[in-house]
C-alpha positions in Angstrom: 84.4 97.1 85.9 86.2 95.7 89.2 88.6 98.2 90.6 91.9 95.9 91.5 93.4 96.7 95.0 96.9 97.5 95.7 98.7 95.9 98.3 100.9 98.0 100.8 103.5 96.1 102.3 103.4 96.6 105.9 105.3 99.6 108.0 106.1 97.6 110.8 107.8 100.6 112.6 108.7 104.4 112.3 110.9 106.1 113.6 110.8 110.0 114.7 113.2 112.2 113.0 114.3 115.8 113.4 112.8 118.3 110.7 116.2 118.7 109.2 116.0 115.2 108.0 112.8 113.3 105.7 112.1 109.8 104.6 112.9 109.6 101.2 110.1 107.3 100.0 107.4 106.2 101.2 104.7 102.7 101.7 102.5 103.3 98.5 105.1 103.8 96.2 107.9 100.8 97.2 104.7 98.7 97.2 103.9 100.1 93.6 107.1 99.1 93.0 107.6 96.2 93.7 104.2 94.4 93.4 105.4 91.8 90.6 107.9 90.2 92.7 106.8 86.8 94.3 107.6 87.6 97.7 105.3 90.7 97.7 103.2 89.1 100.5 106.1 88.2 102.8 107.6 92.0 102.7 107.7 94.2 105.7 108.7 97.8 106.1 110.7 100.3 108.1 111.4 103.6 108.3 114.5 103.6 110.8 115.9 106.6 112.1 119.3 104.8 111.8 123.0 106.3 112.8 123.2 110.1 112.9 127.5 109.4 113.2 127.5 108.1 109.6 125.6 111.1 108.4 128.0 113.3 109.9 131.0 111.2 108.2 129.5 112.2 104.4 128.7 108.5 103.5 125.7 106.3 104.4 123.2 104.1 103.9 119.6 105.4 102.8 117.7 102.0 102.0 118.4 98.4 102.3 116.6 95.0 101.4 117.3 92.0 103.4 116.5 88.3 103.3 116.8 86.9 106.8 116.5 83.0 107.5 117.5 82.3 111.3 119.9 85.5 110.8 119.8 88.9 113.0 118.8 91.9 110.8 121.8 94.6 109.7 119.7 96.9 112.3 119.5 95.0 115.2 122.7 96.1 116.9 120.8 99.2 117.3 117.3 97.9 118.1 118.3 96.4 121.0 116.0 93.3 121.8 114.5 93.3 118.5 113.4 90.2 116.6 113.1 90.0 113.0 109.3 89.8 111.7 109.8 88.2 108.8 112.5 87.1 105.8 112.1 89.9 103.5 112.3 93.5 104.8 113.0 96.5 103.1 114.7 99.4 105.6 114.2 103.3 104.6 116.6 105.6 106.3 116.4 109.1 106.7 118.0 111.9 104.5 118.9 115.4 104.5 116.0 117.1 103.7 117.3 119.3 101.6 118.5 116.2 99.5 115.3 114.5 99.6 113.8 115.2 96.3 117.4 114.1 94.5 117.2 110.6 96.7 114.1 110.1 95.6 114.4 110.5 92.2 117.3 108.2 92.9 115.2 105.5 94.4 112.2 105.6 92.0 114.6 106.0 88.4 117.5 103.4 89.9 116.9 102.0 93.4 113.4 100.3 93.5 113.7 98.5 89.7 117.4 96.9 91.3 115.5 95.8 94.4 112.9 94.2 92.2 115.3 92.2 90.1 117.4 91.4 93.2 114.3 89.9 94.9 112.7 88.3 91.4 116.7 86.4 91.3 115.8 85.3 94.9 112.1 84.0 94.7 113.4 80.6 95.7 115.9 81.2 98.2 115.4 79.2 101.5 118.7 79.0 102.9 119.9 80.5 106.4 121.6 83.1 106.5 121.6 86.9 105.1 121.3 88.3 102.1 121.6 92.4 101.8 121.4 95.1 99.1 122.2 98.3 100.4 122.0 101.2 99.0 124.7 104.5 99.8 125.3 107.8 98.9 128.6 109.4 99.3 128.2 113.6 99.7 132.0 114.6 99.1 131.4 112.3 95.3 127.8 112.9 95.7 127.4 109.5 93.9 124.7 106.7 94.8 126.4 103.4 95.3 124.9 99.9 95.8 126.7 97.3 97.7 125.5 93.6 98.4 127.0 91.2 101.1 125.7 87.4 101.7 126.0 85.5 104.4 124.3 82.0 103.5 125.1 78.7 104.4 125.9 76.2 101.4 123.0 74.4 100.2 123.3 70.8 101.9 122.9 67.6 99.6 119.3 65.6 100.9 120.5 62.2 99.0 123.5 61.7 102.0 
């Protein structure tokens, strides 16, 4: 019997962290994950080391999907001189590493199965702009919290 191959979606970049801090997730199992969706082949990965100011505030961002047509990524404010590498990119941020194991049971009961239906509603989307799902968690409520914002131009009619 044929043994079928799993594709990993590509790390195109990761970023050093201190020891008090650890990716929540990793390559194999957001891949895993999300191998069913159509755009599967067009994903890319990083692990982005992100802003240490927002950690320090109690709320921030641990993971983030993006759809990017001729539209800066969320991150590049920070990477300065970066281009985007592609339309779909997932973004994994560090975490307290004494948190991680709760994030990632998080990101593998909750997070990953949202990202999957958010991209399988998207399989046809070709417009510019962005489209983000973020993903929070708030220590003072200790809550997870997802949050989407979309930035695309309207659709234009071919037949004028």
């Amino acid at each position: 019997m044929e043994e079928v191959q799993q594709i990993v979606i590509p790390t195109l970049s990761r970023a050093k962290i201190s020891r008090n801090l650890s990716y929540p997730i990793g390559a194999a199992r957001v891949s895993a994950a999300l191998a069913s969706t159509a755009q599967l082949p067009e994903l890319t990965l990083r692990f982005y080391a992100g802003s240490r100011s927002a950690m320090r505030r109690g709320c921030y961002e641990f993971l983030r999907v993006e759809y990017l047509n001729n539209a800066n990524p969320m991150w590049q404010t920070y990477l300065y001189g970066c281009q985007p590498q592609g339309w779909w990119q997932i973004v994994v941020q560090p975490v307290p590493r004494v948190l991680r194991h709760r994030f990632r049971q998080y990101i593998i009961e909750t997070a990953l199965a949202q990202i999957a239906h958010w991209l399988n509603e998207r399989a046809q989307l070709k417009q510019r702009g962005n489209d983000v799902l973020t993903f929070f968690y708030d220590e003072k409520s200790e809550e997870f919290t997802p949050r989407q914002r979309t930035h695309l131009e309207p659709l234009r009619d071919r037949g004028r």
